[in-house]
N, C-alpha and C positions, 0 to 999 in steps of 0.2 A: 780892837776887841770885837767879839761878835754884834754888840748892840749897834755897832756902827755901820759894822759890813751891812744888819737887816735892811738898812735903807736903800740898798742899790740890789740887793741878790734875791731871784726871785726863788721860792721853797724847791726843796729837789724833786716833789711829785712835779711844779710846774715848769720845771727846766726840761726833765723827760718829756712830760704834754708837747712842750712847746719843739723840742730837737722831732721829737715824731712827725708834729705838723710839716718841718720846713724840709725834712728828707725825704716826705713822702708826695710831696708837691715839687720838689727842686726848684722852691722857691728861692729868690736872694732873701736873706734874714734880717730882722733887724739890728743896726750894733750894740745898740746897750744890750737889748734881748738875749742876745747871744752871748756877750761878757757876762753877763753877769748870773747866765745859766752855768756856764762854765767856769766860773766863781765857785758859785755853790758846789759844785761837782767835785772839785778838786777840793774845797774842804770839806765835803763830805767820805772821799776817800784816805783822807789824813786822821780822819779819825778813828774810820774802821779800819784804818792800820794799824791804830795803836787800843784796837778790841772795844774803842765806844760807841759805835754804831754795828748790825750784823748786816749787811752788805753781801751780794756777792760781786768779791771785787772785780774778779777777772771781766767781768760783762761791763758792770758801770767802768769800768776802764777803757772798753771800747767805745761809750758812749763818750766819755773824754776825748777819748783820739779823734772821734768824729765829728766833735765841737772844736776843737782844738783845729782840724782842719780845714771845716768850715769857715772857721774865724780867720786865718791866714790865705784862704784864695778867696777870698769873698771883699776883702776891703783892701785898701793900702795903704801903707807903714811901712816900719825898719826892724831888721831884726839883731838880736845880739847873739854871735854864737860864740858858745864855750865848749872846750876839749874837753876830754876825761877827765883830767886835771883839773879842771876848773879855772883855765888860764884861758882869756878871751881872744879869740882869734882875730886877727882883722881883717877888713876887707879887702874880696879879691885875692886872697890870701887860699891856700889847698881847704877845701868845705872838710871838714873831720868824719869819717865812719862814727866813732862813737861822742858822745858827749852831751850838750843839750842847745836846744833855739829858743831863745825866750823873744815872742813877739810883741810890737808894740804900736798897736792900734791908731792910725793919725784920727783925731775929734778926739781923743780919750783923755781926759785931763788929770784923774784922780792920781794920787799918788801909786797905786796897787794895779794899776792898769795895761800889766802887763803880764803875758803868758808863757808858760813855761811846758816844754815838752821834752823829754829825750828822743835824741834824733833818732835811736834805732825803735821810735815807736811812732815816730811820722810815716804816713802810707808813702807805698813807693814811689807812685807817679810825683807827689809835694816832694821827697827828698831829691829824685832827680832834678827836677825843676829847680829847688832851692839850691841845688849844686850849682845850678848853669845858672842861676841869676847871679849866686855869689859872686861867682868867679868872673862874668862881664860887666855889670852893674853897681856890684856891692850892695850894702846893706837896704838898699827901698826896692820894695817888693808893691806889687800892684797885681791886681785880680786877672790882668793880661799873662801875666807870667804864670799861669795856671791853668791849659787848656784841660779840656774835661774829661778827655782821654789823650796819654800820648804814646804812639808808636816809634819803634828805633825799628832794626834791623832784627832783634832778637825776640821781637813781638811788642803788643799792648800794656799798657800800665792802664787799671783801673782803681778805682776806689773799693776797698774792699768791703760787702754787705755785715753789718750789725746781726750774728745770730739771737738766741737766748731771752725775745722779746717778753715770751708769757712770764720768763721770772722776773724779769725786772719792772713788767705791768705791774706784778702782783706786789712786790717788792716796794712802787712807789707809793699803791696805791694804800697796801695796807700799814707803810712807816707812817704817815702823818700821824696815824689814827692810836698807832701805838705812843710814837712819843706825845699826842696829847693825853692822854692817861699818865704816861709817866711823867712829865710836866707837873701836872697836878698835883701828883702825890708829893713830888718835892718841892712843892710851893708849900703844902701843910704841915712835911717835914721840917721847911727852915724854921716854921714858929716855935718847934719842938727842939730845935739844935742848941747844942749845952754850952756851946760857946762859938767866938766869931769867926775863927778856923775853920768849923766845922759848915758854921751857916756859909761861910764865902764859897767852900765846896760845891755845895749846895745848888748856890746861885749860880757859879760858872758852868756846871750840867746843865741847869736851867736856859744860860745863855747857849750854851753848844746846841742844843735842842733848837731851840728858835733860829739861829743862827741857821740850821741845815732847813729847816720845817716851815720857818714865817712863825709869826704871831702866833701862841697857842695858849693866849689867854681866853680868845673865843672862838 
């Protein structure tokens, strides 16, 4: 449940703060910092999927992809890959064009500590790369297997730049401020709710809120 994730996931304004600082410096990140910015992110895009946040997804999407690959050349661990189908490939085995890589962080102990991406939404240089680790190494990946440019014969693979910044500035800056108003209001709605249905409603928005936001009791 959300109450539990608040303890590790920092709010979606300070996951964006934070992705800003470490791409604009090409610093190494920190691990948790980075999990758990990318936590948030991807439940925050699960929800304005399903219309309870307004998001624009297509950008915080790319902010994912960019957290998401950050987090897989930046430390070492193993990954799991699944086909289309949803049937796990193994290793060393032909890397799949479509399906997904769920990464798994080594130091990460929590049960949820692991990340999930569809592979035709990894940048190209990580998918090449993840092809050629797959298929000599197998599943343990290491931040060496990720040089920072790689060239073949048919040109350069780089990482692709984040457009879209001033809406998602404005976007992070002004969601807290909204869901702390709405927060509230449904904190004074559940005293008002006719029955326990209604208040449990209630609460779980409440929780979703904080869940994306942090604490918005004060």
């Amino acid at each position: 449940m959300a109450r539990a994730d608040r303890r590790v996931r920092k709010a979606l304004d300070e996951s964006y703060r934070y992705w800003r600082i470490v791409d604009k410096n090409n610093e190494r990140p920190e691990l948790f910092s980075l999990a758990n910015s990318l936590k948030t992110l991807t439940a925050s895009l699960e929800l304005a999927e399903n219309g309870e946040f307004k998001l624009t997804r297509q950008l915080w999407r790319r902010i994912q992809q960019a957290l998401f690959d950050k987090l897989i050349t930046s430390f070492p661990g193993y990954i799991t890959v699944m086909d289309m189908d949803g049937a796990q490939i193994l290793p060393k085995s032909e890397f799949p064009e479509d399906g997904e890589v769920i990464f798994h962080p080594e130091n990460c102990r929590r049960a949820d500590d692991h990340f999930h991406m569809e592979i035709k939404h990894l940048y190209p240089a990580t998918f090449y790369n993840l092809k050629k680790v797959w298929k000599e190494k197998g599943a343990q990946v290491a931040p060496d297997d990720f040089p920072d440019i790689h060239c073949t014969s048919e040109g350069c693979l780089m990482r692709p730049v984040v457009f879209g910044t001033e809406i998602l500035d404005q976007e992070s800056e002004s969601g807290r401020e909204k869901a702390y108003h709405e927060w509230w209001e449904l904190y004074w709605h559940a005293y008002c709710a006719r029955g326990k249905n209604e208040r449990n409603l209630i609460y779980k928005r409440m929780d979703d809120l904080e869940a994306i936001w942090g604490n918005l009791y004060y």
